[in-house]
N, C-alpha and C positions, 0 to 999 in steps of 0.2 A: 504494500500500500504506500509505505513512503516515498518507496523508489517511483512511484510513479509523479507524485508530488517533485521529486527533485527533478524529470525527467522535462515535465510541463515548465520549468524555470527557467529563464531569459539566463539569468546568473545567480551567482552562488550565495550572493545577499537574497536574492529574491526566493531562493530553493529553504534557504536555513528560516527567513520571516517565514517560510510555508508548514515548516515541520513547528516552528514555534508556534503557529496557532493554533497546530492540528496536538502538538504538548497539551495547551492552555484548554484545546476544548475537553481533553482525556482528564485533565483535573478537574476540569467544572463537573463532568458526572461523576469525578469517584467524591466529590465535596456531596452532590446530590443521596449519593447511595450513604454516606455517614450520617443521615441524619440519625438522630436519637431511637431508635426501632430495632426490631431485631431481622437481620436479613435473613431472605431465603437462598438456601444451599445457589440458586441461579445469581443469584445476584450478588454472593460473595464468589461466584467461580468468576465473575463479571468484574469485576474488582481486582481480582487477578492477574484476566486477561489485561487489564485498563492497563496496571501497574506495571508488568510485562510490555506494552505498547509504548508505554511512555520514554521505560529504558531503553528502549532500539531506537527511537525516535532522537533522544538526547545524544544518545554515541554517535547516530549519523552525522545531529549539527556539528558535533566536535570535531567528527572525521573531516564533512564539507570545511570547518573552521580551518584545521588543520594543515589542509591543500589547500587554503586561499593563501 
């Protein structure tokens, strides 16, 4: 998925601003899924995945950072 976010990019600014919002949206839902309640087995495996998403997401910008 990200790769394809970096692939759609003019340049490497514009590839890294793409994964940082697609970061910023993966925290707004795992902030949604914290609220004060008790989750279901789906939506802590959901949580997970988010949390996992977010790390491959942040190595990419560092990698793209990296090679600029």
């Amino acid at each position: 998925m990200a790769h394809s976010l970096v692939e759609e990019a003019d340049s490497t600014e514009e590839a890294i601003e793409k994964l940082r919002q697609r970061h910023q949206s993966l925290e707004e839902r795992l902030e949604e899924l914290k609220t004060p309640r008790s989750m279901s087995p789906e939506e802590e495996q959901e949580v997970q995945k988010i949390k996992k998403r977010k790390l491959k997401l942040k190595d990419e910008m560092a990698s793209l950072k990296d090679d600029a």
